[in-house]
PDB file of the backbone (N, CA, C, O) and the ligand in Angstrom, with CONECT records:
HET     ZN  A 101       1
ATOM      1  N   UNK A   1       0.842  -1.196   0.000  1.00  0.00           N
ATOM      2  CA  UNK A   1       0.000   0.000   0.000  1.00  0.00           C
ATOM      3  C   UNK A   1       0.874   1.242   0.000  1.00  0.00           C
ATOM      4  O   UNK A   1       1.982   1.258   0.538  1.00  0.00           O
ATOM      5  N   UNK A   2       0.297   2.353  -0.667  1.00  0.00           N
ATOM      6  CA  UNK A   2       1.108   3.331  -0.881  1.00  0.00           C
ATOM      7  C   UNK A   2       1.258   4.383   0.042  1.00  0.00           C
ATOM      8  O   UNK A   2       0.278   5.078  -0.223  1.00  0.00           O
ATOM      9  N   UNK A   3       1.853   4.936   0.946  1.00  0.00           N
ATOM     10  CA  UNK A   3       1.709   5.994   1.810  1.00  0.00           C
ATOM     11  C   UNK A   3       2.079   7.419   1.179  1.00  0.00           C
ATOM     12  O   UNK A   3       3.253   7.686   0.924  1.00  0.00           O
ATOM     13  N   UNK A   4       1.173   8.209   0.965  1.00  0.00           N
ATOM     14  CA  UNK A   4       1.456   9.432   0.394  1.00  0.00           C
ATOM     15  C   UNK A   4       1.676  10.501   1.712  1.00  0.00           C
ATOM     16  O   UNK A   4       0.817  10.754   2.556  1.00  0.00           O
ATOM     17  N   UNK A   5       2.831  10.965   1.666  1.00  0.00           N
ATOM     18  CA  UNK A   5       3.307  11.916   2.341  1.00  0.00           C
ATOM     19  C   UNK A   5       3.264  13.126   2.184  1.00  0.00           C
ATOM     20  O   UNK A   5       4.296  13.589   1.697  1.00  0.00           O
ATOM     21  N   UNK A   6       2.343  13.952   2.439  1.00  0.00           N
ATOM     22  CA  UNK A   6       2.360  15.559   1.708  1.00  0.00           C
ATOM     23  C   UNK A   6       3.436  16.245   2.432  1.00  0.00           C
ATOM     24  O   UNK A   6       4.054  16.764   1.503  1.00  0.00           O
ATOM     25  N   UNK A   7       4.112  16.605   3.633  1.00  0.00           N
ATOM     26  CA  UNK A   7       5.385  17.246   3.764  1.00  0.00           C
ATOM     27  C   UNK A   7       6.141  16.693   2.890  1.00  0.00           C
ATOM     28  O   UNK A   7       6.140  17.691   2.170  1.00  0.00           O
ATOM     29  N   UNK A   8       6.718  16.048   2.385  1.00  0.00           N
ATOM     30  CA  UNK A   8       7.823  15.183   1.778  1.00  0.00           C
ATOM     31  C   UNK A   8       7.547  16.076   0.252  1.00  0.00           C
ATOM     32  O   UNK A   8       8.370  16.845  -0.245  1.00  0.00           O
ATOM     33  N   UNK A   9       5.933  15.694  -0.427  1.00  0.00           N
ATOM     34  CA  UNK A   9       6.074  16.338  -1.773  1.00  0.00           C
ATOM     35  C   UNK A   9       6.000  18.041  -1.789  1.00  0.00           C
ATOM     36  O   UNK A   9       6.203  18.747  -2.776  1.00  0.00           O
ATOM     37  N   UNK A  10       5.752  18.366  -0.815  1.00  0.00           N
ATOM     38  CA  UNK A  10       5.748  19.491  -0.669  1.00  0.00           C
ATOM     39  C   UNK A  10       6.961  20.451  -0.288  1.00  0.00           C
ATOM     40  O   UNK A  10       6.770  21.667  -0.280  1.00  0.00           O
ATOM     41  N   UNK A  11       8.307  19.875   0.054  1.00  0.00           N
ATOM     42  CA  UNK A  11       9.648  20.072   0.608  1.00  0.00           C
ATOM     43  C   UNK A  11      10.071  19.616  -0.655  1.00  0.00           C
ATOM     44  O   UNK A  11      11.261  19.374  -0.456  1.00  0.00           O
ATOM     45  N   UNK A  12       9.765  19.277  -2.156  1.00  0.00           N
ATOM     46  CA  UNK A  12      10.500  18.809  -3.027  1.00  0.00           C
ATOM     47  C   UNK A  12      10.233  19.064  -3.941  1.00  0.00           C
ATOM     48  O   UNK A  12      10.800  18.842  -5.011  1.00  0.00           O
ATOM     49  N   UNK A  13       8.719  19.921  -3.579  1.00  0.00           N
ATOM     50  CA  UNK A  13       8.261  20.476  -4.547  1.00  0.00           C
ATOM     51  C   UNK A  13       8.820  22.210  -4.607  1.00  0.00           C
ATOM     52  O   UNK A  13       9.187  22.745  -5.653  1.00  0.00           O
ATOM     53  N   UNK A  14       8.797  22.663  -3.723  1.00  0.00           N
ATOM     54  CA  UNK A  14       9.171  24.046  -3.379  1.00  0.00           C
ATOM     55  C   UNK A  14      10.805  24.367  -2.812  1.00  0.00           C
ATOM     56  O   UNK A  14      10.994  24.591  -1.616  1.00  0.00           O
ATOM     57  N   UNK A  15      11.577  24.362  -3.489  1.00  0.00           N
ATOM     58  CA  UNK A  15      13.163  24.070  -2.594  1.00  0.00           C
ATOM     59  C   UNK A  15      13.046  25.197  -1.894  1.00  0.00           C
ATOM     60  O   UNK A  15      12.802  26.200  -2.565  1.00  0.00           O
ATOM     61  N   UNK A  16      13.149  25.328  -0.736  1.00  0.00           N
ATOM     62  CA  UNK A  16      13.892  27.264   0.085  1.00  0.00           C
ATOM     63  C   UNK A  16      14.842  27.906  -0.663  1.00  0.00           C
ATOM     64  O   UNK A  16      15.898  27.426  -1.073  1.00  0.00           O
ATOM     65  N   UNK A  17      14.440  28.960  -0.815  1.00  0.00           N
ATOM     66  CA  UNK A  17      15.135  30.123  -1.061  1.00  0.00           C
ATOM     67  C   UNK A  17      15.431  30.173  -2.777  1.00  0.00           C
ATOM     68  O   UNK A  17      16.296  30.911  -3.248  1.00  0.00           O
ATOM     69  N   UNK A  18      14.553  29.246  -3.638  1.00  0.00           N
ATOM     70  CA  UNK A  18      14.981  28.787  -4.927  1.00  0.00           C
ATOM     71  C   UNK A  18      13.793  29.928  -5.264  1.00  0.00           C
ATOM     72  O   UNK A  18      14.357  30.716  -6.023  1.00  0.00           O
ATOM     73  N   UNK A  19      12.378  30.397  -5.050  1.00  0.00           N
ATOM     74  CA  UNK A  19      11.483  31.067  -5.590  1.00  0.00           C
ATOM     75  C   UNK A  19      11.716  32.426  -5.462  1.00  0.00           C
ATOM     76  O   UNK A  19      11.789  33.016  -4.384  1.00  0.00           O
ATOM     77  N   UNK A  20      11.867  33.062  -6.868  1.00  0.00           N
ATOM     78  CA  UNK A  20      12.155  34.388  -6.972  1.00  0.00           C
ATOM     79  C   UNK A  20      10.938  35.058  -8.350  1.00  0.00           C
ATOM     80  O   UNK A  20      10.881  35.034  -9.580  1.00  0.00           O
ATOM     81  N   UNK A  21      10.258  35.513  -7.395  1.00  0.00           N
ATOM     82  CA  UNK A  21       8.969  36.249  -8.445  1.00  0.00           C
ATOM     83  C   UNK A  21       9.232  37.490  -8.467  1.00  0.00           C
ATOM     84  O   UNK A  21       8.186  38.118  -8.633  1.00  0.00           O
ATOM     85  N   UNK A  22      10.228  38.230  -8.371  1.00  0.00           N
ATOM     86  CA  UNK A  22      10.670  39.412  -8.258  1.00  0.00           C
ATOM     87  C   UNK A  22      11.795  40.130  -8.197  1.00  0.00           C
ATOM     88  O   UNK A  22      12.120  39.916  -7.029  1.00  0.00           O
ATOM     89  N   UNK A  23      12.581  40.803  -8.620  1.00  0.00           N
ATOM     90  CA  UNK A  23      13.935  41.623  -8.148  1.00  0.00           C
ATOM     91  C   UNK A  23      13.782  42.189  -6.750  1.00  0.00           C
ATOM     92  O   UNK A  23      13.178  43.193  -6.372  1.00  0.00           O
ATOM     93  N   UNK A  24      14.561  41.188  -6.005  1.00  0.00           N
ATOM     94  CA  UNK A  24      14.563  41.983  -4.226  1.00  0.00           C
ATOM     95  C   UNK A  24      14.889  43.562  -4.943  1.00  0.00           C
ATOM     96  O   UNK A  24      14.008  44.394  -4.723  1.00  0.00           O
ATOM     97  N   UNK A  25      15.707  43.882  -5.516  1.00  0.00           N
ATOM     98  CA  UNK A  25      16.008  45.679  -5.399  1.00  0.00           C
ATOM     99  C   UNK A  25      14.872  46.341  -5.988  1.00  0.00           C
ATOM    100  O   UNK A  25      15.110  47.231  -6.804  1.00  0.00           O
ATOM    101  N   UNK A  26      13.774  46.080  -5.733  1.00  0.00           N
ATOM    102  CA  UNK A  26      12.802  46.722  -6.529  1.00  0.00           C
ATOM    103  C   UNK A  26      12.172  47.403  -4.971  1.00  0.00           C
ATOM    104  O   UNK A  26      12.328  46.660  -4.002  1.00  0.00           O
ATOM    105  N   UNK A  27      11.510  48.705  -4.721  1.00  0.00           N
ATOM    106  CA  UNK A  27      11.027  48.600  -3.766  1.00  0.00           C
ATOM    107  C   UNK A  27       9.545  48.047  -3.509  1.00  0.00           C
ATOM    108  O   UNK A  27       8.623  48.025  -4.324  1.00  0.00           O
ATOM    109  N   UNK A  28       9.540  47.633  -2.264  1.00  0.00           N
ATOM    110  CA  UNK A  28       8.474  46.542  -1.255  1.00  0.00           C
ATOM    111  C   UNK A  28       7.967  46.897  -0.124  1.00  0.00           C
ATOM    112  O   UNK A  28       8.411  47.897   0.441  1.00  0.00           O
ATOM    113  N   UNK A  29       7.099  46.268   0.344  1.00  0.00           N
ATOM    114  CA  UNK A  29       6.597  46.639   1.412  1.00  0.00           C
ATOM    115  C   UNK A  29       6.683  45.234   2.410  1.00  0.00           C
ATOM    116  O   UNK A  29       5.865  45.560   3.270  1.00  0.00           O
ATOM    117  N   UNK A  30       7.046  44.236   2.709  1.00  0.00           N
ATOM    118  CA  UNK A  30       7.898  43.166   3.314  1.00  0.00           C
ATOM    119  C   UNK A  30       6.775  43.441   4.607  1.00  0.00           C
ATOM    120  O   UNK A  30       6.988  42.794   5.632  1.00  0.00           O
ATOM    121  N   UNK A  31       5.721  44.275   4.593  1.00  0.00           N
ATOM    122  CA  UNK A  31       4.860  44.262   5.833  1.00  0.00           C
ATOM    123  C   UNK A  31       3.452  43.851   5.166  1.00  0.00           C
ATOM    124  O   UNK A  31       2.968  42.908   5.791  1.00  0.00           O
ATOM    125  N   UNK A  32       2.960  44.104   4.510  1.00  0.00           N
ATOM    126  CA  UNK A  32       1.869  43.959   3.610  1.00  0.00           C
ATOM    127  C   UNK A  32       2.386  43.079   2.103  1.00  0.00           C
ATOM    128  O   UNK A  32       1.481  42.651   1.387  1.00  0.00           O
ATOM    129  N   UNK A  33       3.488  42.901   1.783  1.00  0.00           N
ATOM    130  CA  UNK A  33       3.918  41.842   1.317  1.00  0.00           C
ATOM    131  C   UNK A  33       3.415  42.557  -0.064  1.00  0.00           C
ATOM    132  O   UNK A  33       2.610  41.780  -0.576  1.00  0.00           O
ATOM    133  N   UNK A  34       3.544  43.568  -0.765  1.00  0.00           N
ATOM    134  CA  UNK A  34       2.817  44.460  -1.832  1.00  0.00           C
ATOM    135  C   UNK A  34       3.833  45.821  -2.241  1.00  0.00           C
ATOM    136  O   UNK A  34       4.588  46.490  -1.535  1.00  0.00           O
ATOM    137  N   UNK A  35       3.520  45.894  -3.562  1.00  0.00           N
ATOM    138  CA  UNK A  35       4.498  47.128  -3.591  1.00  0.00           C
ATOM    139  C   UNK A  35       3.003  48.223  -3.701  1.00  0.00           C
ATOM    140  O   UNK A  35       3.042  49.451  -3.778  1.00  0.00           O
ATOM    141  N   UNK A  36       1.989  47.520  -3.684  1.00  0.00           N
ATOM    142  CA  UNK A  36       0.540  48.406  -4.719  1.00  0.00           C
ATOM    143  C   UNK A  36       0.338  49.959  -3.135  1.00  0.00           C
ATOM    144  O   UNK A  36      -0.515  50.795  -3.433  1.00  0.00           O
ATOM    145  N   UNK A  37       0.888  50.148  -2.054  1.00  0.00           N
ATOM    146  CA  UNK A  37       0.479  50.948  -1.291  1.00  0.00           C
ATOM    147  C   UNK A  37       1.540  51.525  -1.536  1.00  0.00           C
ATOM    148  O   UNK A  37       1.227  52.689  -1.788  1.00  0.00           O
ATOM    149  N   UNK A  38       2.641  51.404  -1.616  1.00  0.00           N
ATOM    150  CA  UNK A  38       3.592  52.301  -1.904  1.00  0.00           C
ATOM    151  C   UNK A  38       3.880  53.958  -2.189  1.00  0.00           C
ATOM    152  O   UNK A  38       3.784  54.251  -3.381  1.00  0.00           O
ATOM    153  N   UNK A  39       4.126  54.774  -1.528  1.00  0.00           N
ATOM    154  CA  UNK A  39       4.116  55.958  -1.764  1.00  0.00           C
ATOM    155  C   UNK A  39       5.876  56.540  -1.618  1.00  0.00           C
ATOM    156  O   UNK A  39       6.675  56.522  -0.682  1.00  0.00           O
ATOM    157  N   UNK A  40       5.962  57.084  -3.195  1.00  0.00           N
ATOM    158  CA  UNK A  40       7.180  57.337  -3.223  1.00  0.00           C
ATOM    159  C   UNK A  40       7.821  58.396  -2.943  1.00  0.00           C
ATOM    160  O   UNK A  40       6.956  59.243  -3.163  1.00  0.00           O
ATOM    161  N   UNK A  41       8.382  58.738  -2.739  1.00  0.00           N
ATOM    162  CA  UNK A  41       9.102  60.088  -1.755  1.00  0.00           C
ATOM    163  C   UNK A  41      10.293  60.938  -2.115  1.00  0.00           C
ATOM    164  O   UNK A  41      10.337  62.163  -2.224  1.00  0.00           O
ATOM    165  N   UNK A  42      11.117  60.171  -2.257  1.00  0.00           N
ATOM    166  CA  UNK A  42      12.493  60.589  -3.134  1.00  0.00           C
ATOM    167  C   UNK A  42      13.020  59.557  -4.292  1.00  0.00           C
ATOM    168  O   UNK A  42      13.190  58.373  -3.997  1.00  0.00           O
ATOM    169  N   UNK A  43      13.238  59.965  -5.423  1.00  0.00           N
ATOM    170  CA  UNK A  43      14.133  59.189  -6.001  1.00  0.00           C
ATOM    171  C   UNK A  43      15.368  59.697  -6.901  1.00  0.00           C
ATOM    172  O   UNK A  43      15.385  60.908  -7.119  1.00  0.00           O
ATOM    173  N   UNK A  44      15.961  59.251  -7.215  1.00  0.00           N
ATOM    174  CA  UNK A  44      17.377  60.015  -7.367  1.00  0.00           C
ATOM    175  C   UNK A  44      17.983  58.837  -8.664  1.00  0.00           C
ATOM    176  O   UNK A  44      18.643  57.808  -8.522  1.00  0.00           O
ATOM    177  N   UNK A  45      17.589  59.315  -9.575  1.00  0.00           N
ATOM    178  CA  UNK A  45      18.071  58.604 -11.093  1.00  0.00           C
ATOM    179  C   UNK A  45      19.368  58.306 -10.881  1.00  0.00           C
ATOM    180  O   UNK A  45      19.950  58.874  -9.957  1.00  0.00           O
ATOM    181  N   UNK A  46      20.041  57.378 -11.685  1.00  0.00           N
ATOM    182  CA  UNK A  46      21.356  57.262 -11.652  1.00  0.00           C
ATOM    183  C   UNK A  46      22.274  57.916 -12.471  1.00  0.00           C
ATOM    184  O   UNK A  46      22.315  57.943 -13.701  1.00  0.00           O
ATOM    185  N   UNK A  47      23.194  58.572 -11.440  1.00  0.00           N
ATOM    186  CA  UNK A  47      23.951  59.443 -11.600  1.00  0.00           C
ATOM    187  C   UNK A  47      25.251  59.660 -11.961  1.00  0.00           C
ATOM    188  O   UNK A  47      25.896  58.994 -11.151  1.00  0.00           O
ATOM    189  N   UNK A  48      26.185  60.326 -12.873  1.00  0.00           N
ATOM    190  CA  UNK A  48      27.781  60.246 -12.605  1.00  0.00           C
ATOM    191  C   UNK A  48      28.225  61.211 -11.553  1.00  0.00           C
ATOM    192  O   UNK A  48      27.423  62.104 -11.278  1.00  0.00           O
ATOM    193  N   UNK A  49      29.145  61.190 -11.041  1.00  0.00           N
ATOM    194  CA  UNK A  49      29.374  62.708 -10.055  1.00  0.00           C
ATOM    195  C   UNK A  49      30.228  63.634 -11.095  1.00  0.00           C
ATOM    196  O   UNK A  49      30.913  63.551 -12.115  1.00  0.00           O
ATOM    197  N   UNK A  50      29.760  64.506 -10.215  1.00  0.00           N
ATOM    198  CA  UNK A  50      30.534  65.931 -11.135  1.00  0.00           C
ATOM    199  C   UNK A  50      32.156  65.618 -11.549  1.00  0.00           C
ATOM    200  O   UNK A  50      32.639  65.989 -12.619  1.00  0.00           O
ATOM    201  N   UNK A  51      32.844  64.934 -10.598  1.00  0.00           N
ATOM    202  CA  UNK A  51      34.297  64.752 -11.056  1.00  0.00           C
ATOM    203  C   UNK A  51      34.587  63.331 -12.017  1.00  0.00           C
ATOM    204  O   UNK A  51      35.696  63.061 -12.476  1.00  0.00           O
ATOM    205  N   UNK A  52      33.634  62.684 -12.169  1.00  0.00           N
ATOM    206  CA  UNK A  52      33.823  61.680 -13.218  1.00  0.00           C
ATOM    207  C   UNK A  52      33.116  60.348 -12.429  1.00  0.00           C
ATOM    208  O   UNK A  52      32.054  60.397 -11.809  1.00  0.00           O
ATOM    209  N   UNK A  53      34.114  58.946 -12.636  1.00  0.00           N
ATOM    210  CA  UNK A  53      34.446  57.999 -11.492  1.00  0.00           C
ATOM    211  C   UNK A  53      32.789  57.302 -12.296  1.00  0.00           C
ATOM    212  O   UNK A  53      32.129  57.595 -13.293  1.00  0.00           O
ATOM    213  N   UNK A  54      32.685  56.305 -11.218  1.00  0.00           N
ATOM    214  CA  UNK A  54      31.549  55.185 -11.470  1.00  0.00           C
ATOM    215  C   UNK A  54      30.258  55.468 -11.109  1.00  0.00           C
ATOM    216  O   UNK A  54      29.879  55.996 -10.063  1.00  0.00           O
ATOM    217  N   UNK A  55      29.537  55.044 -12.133  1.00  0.00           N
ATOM    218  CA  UNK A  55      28.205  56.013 -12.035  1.00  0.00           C
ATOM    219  C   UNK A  55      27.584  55.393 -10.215  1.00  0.00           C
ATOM    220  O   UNK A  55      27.850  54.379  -9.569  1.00  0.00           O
ATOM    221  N   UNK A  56      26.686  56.603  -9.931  1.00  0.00           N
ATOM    222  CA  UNK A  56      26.278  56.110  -8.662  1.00  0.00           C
ATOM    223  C   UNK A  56      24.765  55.400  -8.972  1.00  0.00           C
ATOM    224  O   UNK A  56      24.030  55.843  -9.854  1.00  0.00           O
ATOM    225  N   UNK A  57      24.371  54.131  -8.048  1.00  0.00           N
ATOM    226  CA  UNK A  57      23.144  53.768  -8.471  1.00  0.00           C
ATOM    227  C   UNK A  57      22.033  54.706  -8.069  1.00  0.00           C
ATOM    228  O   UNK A  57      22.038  55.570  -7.192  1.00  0.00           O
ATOM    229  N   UNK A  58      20.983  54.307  -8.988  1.00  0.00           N
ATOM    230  CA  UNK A  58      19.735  55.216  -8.629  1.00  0.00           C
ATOM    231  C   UNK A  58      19.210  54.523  -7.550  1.00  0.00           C
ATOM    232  O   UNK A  58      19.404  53.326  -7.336  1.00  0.00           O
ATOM    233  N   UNK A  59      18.313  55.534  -6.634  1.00  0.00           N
ATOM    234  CA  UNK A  59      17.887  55.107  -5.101  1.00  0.00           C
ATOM    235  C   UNK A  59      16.937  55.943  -4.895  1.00  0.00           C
ATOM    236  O   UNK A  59      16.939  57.113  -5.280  1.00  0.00           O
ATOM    237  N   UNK A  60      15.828  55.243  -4.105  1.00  0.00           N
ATOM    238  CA  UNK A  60      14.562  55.906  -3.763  1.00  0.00           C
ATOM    239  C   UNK A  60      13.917  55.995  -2.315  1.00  0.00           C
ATOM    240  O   UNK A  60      13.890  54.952  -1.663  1.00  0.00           O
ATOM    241  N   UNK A  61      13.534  56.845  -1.907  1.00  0.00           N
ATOM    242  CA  UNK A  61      12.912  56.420  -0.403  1.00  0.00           C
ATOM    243  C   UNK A  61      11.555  56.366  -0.287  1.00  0.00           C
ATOM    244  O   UNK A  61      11.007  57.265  -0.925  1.00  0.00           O
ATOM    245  N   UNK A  62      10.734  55.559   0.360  1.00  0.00           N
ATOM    246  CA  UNK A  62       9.211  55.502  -0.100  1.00  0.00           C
ATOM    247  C   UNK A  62       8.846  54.829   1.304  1.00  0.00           C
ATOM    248  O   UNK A  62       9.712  54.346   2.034  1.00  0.00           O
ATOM    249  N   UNK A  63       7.286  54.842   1.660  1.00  0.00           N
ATOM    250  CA  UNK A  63       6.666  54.560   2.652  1.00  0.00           C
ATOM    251  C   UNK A  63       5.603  53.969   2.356  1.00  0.00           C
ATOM    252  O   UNK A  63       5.111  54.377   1.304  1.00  0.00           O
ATOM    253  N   UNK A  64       4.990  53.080   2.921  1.00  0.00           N
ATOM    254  CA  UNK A  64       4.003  52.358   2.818  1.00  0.00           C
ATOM    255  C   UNK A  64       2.587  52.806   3.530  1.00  0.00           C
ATOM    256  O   UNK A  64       2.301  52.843   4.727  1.00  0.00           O
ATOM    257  N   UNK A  65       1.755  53.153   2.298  1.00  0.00           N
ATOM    258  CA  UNK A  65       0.427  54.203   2.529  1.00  0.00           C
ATOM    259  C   UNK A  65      -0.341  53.104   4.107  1.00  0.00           C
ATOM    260  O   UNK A  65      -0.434  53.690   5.186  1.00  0.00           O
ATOM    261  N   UNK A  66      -0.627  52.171   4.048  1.00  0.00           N
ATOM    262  CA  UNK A  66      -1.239  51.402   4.505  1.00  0.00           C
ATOM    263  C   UNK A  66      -0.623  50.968   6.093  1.00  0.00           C
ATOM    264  O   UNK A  66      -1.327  51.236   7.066  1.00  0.00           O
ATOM    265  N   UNK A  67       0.974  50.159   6.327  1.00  0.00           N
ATOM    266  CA  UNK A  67       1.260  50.171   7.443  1.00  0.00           C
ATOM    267  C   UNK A  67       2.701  51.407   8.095  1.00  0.00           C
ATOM    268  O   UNK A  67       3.322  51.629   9.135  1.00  0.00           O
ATOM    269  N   UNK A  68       2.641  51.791   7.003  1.00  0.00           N
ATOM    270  CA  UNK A  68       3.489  53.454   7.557  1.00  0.00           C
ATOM    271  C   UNK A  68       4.806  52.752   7.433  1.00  0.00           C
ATOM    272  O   UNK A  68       5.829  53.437   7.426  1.00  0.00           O
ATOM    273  N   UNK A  69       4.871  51.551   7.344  1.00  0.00           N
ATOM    274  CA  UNK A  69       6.924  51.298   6.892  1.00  0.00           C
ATOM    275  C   UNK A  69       7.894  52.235   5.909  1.00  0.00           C
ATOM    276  O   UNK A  69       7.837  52.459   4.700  1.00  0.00           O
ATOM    277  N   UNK A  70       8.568  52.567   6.677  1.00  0.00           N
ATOM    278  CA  UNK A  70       9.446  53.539   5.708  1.00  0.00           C
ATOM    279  C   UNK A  70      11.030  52.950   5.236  1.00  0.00           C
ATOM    280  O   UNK A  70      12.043  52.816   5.922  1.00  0.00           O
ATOM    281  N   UNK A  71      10.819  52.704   3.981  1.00  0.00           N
ATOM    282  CA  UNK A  71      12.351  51.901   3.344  1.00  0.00           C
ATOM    283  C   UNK A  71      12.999  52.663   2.514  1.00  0.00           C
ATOM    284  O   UNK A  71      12.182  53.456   2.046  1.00  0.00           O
ATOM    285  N   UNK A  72      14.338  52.896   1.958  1.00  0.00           N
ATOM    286  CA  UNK A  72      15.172  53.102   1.069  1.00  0.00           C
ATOM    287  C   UNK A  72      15.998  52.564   1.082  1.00  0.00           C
ATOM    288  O   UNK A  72      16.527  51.948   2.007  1.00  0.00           O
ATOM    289  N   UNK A  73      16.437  52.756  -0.521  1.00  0.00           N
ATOM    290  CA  UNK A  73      17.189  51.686  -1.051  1.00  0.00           C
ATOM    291  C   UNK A  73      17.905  52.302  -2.145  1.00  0.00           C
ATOM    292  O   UNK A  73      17.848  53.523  -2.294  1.00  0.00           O
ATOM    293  N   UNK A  74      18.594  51.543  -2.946  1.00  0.00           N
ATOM    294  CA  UNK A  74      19.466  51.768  -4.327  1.00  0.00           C
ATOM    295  C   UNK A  74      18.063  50.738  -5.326  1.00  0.00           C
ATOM    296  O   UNK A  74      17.395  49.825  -4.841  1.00  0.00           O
ATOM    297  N   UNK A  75      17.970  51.264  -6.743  1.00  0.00           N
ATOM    298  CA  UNK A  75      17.321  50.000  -7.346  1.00  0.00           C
ATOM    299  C   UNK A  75      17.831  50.238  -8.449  1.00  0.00           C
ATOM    300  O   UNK A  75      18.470  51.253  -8.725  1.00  0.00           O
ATOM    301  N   UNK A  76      17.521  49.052  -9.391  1.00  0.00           N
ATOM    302  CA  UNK A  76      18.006  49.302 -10.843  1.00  0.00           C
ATOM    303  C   UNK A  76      18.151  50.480 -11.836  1.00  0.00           C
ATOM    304  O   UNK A  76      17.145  51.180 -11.961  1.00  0.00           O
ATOM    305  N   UNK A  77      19.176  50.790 -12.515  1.00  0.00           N
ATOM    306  CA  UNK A  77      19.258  51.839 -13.278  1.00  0.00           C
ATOM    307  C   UNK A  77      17.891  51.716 -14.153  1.00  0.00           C
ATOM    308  O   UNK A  77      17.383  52.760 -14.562  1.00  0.00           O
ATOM    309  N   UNK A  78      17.328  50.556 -14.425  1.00  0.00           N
ATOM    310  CA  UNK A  78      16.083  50.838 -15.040  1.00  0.00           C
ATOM    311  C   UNK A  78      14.580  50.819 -14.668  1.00  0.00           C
ATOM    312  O   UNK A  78      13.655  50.527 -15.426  1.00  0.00           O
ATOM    313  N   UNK A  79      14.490  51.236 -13.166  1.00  0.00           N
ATOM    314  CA  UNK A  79      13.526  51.126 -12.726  1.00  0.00           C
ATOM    315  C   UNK A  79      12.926  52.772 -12.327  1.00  0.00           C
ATOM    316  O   UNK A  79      13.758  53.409 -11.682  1.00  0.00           O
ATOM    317  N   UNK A  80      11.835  53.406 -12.571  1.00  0.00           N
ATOM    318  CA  UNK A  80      11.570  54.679 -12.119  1.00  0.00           C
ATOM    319  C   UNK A  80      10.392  53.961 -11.213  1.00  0.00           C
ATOM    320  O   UNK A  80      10.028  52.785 -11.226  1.00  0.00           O
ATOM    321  N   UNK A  81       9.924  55.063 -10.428  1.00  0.00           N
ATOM    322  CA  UNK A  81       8.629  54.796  -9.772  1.00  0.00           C
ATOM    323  C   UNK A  81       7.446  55.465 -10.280  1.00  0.00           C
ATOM    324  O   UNK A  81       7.448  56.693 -10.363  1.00  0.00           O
ATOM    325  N   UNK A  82       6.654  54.930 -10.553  1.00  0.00           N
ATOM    326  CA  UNK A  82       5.342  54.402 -11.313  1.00  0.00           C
ATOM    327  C   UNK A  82       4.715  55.569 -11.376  1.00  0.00           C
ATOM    328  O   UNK A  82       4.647  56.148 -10.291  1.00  0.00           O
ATOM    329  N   UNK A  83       4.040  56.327 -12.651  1.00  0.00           N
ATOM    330  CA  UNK A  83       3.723  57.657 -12.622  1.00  0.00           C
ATOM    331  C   UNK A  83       4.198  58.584 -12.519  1.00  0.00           C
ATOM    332  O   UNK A  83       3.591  59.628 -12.758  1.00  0.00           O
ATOM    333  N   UNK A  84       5.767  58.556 -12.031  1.00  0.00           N
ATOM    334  CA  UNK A  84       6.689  59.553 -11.330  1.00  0.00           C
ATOM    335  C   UNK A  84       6.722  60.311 -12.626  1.00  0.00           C
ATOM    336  O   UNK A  84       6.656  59.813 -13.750  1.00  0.00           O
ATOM    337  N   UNK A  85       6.881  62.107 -12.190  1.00  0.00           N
ATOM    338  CA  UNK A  85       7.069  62.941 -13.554  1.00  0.00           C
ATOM    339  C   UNK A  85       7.923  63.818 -12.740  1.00  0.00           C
ATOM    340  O   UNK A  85       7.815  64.110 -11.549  1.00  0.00           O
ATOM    341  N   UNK A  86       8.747  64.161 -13.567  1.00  0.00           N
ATOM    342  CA  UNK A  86       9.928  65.534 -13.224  1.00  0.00           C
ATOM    343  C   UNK A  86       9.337  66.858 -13.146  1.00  0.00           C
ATOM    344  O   UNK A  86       9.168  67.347 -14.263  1.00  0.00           O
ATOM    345  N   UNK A  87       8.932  67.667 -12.078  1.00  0.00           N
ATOM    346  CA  UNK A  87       8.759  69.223 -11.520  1.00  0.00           C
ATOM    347  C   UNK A  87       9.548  69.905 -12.426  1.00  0.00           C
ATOM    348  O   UNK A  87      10.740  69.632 -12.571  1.00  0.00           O
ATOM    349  N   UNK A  88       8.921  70.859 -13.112  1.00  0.00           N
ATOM    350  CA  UNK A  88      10.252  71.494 -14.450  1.00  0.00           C
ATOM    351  C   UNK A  88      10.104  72.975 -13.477  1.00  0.00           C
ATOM    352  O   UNK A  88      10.760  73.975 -13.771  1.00  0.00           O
TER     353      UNK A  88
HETATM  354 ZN    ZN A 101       2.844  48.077   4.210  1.00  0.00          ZN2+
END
């Protein structure tokens, strides 16, 4: 007779730390588990400095409308935040 073990297919089905549905450098909300409350605050395109040298990464600071977490970070040179428009 067959004994079906669901921990077993389920530990072999899902390895730890192997599932990636996302770029961690993207910003998150790791409290509500959502980027959709997100309210963005600063962001700072990526930059060269005035004296030359390696570009600096772009970085944003943002808060979470819903449980008030406040994160910043560096994120991809190709990521802006959503709607964001430049104040001329
Ligand atoms: Zn939140």
């Amino acid at each position: 007779m067959a004994i079906f073990n669901p921990y077993e297919s389920e530990r072999t089905r899902v390895p730890a730390g192997d599932v990636r549905e996302r770029d961690p450098g993207l910003p998150w909300c790791s409290e509500c588990d959502t980027d959709e409350f997100l309210m963005y605050e600063d962001f700072v395109p990526a930059r060269r400095p005035a004296g030359g040298g390696h570009l600096v990464a772009a970085s944003v600071n943002y808060s979470c409308s819903v449980c008030g977490r406040f994160n910043g970070h560096e994120v991809p040179d190709s990521w802006n935040p959503p709607n964001w428009f430049w104040y001329s």
